[in-house]
C-alpha positions in Angstrom: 0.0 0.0 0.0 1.2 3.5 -0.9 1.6 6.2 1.8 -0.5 9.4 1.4 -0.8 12.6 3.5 -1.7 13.2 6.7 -5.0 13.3 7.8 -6.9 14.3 11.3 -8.6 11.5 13.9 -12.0 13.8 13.4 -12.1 13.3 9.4 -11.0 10.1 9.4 -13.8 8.4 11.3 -16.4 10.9 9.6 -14.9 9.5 6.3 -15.2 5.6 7.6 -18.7 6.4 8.9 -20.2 7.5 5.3 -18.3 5.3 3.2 -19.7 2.3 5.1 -23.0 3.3 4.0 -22.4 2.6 0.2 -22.4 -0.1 -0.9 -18.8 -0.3 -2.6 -17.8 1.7 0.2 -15.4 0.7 2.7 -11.7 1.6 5.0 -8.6 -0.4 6.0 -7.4 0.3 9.9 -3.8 -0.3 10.6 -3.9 0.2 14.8 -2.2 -1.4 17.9 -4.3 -3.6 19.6 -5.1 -3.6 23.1 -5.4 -6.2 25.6 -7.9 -4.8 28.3 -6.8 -7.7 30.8 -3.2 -6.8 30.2 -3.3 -3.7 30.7 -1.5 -2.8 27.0 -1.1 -2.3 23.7 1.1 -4.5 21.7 4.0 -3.4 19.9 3.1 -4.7 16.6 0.6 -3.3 14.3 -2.6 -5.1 13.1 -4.0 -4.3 9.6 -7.8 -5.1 9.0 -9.0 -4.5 5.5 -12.5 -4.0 4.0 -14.1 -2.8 6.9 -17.1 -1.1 7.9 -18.5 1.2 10.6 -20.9 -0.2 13.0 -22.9 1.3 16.2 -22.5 -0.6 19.4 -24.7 -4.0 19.9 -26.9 -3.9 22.4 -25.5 -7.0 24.3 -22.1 -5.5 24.0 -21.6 -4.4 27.6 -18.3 -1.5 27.5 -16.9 0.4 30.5 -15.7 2.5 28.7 -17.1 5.7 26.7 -17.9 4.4 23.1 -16.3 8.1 21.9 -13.2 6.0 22.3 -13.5 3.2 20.3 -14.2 2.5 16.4 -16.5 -0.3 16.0 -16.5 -1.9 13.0 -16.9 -5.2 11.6 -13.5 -6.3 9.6 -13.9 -8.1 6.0 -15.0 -11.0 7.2 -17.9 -9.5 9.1 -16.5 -10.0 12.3 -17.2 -7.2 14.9 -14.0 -5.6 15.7 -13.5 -2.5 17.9 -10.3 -0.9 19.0 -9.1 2.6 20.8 -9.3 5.4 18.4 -6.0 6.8 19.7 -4.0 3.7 18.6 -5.1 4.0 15.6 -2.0 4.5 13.4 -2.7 5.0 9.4 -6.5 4.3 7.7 -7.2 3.8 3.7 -10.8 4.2 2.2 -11.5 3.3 -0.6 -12.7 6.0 -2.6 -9.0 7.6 -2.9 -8.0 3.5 -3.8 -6.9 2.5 -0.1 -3.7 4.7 -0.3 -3.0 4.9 3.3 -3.1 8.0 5.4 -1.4 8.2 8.6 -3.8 9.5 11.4 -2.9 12.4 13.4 -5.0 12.8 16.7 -3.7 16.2 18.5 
């Protein structure tokens, strides 16, 4: 995957949330995961393509404020979720998945 520019935390969810609802729409999230019953974030990136934006489940119980997190479901329809803050670079695919490392100050 090519590099692209910069682009802010904001506008890159906004952008995730409205091209999950076309059809041909969809993002790639390259983040560090983290284990809530380690305490941490690993130190080695995950990359989860053709994803989708989703709103919280109702049996899906968090502790934490949902402003946090981006829930989505990954390309096999699995729902995912992961901090927003370790979220490291997205893609989309209306600029053909170049990716665009997220910057969230």
């Amino acid at each position: 995957m090519k590099v692209g520019s910069e682009l802010d935390g904001v506008s890159a969810m906004q952008w995730a949330r409205e091209l999950s609802k076309l059809p041909e729409g969809d993002f790639t999230v390259v983040f560090f995961p983290y284990s809530r019953k380690r305490g941490m974030a690993s130190a080695e990136l995950v990359v989860k393509e053709h994803c989708k934006w989703r709103r919280q489940m109702p049996e899906e119980r968090i502790s934490i404020n949902p402003d946090n997190l981006l829930l989505f479901t990954d390309g096999n329809g699995e729902p995912r979720m992961c901090y927003r803050i370790l979220i490291r670079y997205m893609a989309f695919s209306q600029d053909n998945y170049i990716l665009h490392k997220i910057n969230w100050l």
